[in-house]
Kinemage of the C-alpha trace (Angstrom):
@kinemage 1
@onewidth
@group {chain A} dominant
@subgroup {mainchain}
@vectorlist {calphas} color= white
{ca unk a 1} P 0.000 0.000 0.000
{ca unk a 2} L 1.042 3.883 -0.977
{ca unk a 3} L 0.273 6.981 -0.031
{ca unk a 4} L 1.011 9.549 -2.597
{ca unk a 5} L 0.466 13.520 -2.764
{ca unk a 6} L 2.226 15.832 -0.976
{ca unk a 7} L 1.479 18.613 1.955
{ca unk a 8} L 2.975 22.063 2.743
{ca unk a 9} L 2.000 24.467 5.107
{ca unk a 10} L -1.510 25.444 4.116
{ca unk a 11} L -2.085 23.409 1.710
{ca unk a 12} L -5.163 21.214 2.464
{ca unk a 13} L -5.194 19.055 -0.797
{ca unk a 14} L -6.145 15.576 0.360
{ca unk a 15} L -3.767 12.587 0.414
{ca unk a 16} L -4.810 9.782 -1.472
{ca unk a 17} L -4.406 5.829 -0.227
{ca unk a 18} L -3.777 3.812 -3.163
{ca unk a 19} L -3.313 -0.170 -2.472
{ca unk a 20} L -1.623 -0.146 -5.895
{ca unk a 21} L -2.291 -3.050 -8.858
{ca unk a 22} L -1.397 -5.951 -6.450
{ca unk a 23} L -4.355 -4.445 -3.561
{ca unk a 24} L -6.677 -3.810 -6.163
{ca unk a 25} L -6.453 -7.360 -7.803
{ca unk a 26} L -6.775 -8.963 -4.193
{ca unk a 27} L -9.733 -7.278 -3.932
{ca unk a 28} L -11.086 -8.144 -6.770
{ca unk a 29} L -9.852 -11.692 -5.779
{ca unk a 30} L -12.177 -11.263 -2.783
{ca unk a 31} L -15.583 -10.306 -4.304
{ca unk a 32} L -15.145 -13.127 -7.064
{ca unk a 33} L -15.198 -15.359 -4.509
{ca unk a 34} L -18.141 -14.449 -2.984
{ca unk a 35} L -16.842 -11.993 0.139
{ca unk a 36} L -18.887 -9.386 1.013
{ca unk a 37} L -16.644 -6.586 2.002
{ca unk a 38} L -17.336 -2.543 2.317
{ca unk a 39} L -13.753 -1.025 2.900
{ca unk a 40} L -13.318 2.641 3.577
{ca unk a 41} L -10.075 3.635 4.244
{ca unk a 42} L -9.063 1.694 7.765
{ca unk a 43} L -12.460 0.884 8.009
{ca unk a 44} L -13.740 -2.754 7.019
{ca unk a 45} L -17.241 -4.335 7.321
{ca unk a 46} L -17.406 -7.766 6.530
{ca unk a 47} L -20.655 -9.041 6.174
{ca unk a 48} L -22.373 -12.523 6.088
{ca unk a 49} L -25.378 -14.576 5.713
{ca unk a 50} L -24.234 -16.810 8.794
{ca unk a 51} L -21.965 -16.564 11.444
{ca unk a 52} L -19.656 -19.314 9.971
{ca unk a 53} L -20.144 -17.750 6.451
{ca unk a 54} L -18.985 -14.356 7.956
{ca unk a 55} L -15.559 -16.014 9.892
{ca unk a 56} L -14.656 -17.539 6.709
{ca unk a 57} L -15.105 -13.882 4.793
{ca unk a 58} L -13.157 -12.592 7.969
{ca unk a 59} L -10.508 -15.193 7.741
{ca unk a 60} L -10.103 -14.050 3.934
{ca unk a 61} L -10.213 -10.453 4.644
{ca unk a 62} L -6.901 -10.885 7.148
{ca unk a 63} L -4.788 -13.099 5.287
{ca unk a 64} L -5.302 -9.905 2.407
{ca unk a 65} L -4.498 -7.572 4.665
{ca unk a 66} L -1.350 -9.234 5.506
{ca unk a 67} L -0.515 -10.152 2.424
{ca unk a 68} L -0.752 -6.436 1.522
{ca unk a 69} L 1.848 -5.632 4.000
{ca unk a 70} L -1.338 -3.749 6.235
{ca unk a 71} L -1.147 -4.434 9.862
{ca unk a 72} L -4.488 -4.724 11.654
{ca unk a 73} L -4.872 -3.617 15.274
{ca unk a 74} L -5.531 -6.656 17.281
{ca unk a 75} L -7.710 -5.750 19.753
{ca unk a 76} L -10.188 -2.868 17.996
{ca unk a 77} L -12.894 -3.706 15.933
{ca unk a 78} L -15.521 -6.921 16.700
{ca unk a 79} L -13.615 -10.467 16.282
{ca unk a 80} L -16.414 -12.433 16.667
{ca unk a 81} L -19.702 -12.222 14.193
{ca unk a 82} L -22.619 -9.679 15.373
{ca unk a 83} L -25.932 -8.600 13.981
{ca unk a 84} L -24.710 -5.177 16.434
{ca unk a 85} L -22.410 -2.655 15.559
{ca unk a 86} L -21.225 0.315 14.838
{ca unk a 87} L -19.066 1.612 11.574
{ca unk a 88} L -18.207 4.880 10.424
{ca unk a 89} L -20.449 6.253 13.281
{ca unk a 90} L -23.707 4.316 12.118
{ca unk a 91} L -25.220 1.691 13.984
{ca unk a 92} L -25.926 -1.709 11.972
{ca unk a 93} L -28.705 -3.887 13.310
{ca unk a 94} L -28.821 -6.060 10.755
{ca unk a 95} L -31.325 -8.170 13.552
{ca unk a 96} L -34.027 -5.405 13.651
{ca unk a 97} L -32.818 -4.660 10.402
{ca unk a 98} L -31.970 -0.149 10.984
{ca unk a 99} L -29.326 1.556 10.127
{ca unk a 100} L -29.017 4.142 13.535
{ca unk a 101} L -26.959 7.153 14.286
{ca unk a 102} L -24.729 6.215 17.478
{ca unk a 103} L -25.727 8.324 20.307
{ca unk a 104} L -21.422 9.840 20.665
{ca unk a 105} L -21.906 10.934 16.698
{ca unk a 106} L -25.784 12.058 17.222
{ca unk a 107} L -24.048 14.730 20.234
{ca unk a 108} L -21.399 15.549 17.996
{ca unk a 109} L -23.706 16.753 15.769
{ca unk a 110} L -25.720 18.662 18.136
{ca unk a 111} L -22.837 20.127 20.184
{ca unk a 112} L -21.306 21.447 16.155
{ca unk a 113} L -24.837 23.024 15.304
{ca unk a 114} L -25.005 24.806 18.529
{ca unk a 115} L -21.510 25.896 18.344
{ca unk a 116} L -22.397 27.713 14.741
{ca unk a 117} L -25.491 28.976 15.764
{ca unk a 118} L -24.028 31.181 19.019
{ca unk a 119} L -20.793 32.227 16.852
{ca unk a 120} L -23.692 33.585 14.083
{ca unk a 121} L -25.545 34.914 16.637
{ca unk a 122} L -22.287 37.197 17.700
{ca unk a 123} L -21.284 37.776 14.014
{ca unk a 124} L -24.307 38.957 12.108
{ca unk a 125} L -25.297 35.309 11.135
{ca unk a 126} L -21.620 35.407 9.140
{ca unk a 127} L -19.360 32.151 9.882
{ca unk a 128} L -16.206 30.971 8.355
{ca unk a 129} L -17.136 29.031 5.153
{ca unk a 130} L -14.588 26.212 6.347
{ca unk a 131} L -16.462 25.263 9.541
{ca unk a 132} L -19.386 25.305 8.143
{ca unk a 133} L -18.422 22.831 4.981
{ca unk a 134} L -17.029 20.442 8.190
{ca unk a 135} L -20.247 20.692 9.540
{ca unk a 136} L -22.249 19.736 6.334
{ca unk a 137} L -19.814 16.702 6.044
{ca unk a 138} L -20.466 15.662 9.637
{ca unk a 139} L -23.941 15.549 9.136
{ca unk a 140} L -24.079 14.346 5.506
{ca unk a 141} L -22.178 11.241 7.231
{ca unk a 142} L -25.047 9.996 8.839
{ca unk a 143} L -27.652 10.021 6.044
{ca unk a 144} L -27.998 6.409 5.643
{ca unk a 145} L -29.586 6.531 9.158
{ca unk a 146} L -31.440 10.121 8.595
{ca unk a 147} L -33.685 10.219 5.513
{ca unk a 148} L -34.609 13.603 6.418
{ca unk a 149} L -31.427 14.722 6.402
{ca unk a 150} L -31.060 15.514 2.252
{ca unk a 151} L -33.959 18.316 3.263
{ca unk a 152} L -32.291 20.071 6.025
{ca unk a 153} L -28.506 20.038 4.292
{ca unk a 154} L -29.495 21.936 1.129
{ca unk a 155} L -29.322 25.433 2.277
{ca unk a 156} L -26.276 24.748 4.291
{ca unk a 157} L -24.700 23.090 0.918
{ca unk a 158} L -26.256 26.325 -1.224
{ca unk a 159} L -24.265 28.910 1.659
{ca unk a 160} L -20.415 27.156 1.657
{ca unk a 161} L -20.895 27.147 -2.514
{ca unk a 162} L -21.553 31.012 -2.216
{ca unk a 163} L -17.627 31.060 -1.142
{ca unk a 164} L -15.002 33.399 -2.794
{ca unk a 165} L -12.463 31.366 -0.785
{ca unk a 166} L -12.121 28.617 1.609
{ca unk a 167} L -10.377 31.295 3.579
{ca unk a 168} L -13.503 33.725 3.974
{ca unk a 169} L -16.696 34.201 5.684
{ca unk a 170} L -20.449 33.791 4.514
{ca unk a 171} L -23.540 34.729 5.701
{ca unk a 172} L -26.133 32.576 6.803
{ca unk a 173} L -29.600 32.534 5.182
{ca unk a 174} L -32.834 32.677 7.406
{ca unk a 175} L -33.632 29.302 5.991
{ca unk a 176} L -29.717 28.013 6.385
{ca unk a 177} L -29.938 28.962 10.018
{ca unk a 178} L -33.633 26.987 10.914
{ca unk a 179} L -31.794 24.491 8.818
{ca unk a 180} L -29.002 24.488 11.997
{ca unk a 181} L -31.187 25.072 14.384
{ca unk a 182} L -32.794 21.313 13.167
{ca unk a 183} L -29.886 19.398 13.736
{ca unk a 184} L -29.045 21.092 17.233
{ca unk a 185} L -32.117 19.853 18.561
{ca unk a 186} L -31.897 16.358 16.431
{ca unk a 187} L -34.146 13.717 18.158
{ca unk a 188} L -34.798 10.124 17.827
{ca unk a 189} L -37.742 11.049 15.520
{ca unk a 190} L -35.759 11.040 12.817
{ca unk a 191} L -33.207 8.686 14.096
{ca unk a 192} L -33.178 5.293 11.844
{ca unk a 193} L -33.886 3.610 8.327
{ca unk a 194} L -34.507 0.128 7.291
{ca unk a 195} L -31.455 -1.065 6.109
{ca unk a 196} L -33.790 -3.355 3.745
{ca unk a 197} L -36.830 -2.224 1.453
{ca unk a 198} L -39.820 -3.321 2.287
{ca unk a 199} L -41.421 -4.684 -1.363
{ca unk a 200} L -44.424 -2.642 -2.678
{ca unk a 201} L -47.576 -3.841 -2.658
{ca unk a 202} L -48.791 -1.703 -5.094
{ca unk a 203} L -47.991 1.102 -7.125
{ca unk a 204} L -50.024 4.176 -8.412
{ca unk a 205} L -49.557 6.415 -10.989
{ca unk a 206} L -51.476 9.296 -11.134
{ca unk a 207} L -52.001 12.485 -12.452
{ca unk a 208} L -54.728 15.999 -12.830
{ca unk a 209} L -55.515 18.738 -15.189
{ca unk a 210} L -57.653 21.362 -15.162
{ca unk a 211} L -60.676 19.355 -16.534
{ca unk a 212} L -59.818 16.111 -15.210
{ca unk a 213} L -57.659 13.234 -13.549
{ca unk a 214} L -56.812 10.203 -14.268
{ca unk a 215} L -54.213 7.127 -12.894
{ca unk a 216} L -53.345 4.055 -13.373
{ca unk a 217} L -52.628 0.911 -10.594
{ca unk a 218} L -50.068 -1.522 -10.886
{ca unk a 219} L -50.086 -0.558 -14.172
{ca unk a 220} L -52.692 -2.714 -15.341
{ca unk a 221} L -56.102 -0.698 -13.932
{ca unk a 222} L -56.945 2.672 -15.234
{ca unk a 223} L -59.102 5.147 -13.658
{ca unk a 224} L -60.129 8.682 -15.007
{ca unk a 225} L -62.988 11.151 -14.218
{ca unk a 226} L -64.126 15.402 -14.719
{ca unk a 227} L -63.864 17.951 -12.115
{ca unk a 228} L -67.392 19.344 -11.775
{ca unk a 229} L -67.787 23.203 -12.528
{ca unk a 230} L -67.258 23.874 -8.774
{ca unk a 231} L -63.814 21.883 -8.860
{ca unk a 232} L -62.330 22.994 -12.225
{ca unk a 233} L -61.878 26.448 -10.558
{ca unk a 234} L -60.034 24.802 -7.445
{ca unk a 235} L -56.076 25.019 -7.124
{ca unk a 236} L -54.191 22.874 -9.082
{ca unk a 237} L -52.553 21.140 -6.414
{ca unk a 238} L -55.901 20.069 -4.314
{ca unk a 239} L -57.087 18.598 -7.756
{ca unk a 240} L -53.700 16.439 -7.828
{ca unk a 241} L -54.198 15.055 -4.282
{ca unk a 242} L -58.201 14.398 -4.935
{ca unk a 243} L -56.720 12.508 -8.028
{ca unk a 244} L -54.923 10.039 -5.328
């Protein structure tokens, strides 16, 4: 394994991990044979059907590591199969089947929203662009577990690409800052996905104009109808939930 790039005093350009032709081919090695891996930088989750199935992925997984020359700290991580843990500050229940954020990375979160919101207080609602593109990282870490999250990130994503520099300020919009103050008071509301989908039982496709609606089920069993003269002049958007 090789790390290549280069850093000087300010300079903030990322250094890149490359396992070289030889890692990537053991890899590859890996999934051919049927291993279930999801490696992000010194992070690994091995995952299997059973717990035998999962030591003999594990068992694979080591003797690559060590054949890569990569030596594996031998008492962190989980040596023994479990349908509990955490990785890259997400819960996996793979027994209750939710994906969770882990109560030390949930506070984290908090405790960095709160932090911006009193320094914008102080400042006229202006904050270095820097800390606030952490933040947005931080808390676009744990969207597998929040699926509101996408919603409450997209002002805070629309203020750090106002930048002129990574080196300035920017000023918060109203809607950036209610978008902070959500993730200081993040609860357990909004706390957890399933990490499987449930299967639809049925699907509808529908659909209104101003003279009528009409939809479809499961793609096999239409349904269509006019608004009366008192519901042609209704909003368009009552007419498209009256369709459903």
């Amino acid at each position: 394994a090789r790390a290549a790039g280069r850093r000087h005093a300010n300079d903030h350009r990322p250094l890149v991990f490359d396992p070289g032709p030889e890692g990537h081919a053991c890899w590859r090695r890996l999934r051919r044979s049927g291993v279930r891996i999801l490696p992000y930088v010194d992070d690994f989750l091995i995952l299997g059907t059973s717990p035998e199935e999962t030591r003999v992925a594990q068992a694979a997984v080591y003797a690559a590591l060590e054949q890569l020359g990569i030596a594996r700290h031998p008492t962190k991580g989980w040596q023994e199969p479990t349908q509990v843990l955490t990785h890259l500050g997400l819960e996996v229940d793979t027994q209750r089947g939710m994906f969770r954020v882990h109560a030390d990375r949930a506070a984290r979160i908090r405790k960095r929203a709160r932090a911006l919101l009193c320094d914008a207080s102080r400042q006229r609602r202006a904050l270095p662009v820097r800390r606030l593109a952490e933040f947005t990282g931080l808390a676009q870490s744990v969207y597998l577990a929040v699926p509101a999250a996408r919603f409450f990130l997209r002002a805070l994503h629309d203020m750090v690409g106002t930048r002129d520099s990574w080196a300035g300020k920017v000023k918060l919009t109203r809607q950036a800052q209610r978008d902070l103050e959500w993730w200081r008071d993040f609860s357990d509301d909004h706390n957890g996905r399933p990490i499987w989908t449930l299967a639809d039982r049925a699907v509808l496709h529908c659909d209104a104009s101003t003279f009528g609606w009409g939809g479809v089920l499961n793609g096999k069993r239409p349904a269509r109808g006019l608004w009366t003269a008192e519901q042609m002049s209704a909003h368009i958007t009552w007419k498209e939930l009256k369709a459903v």
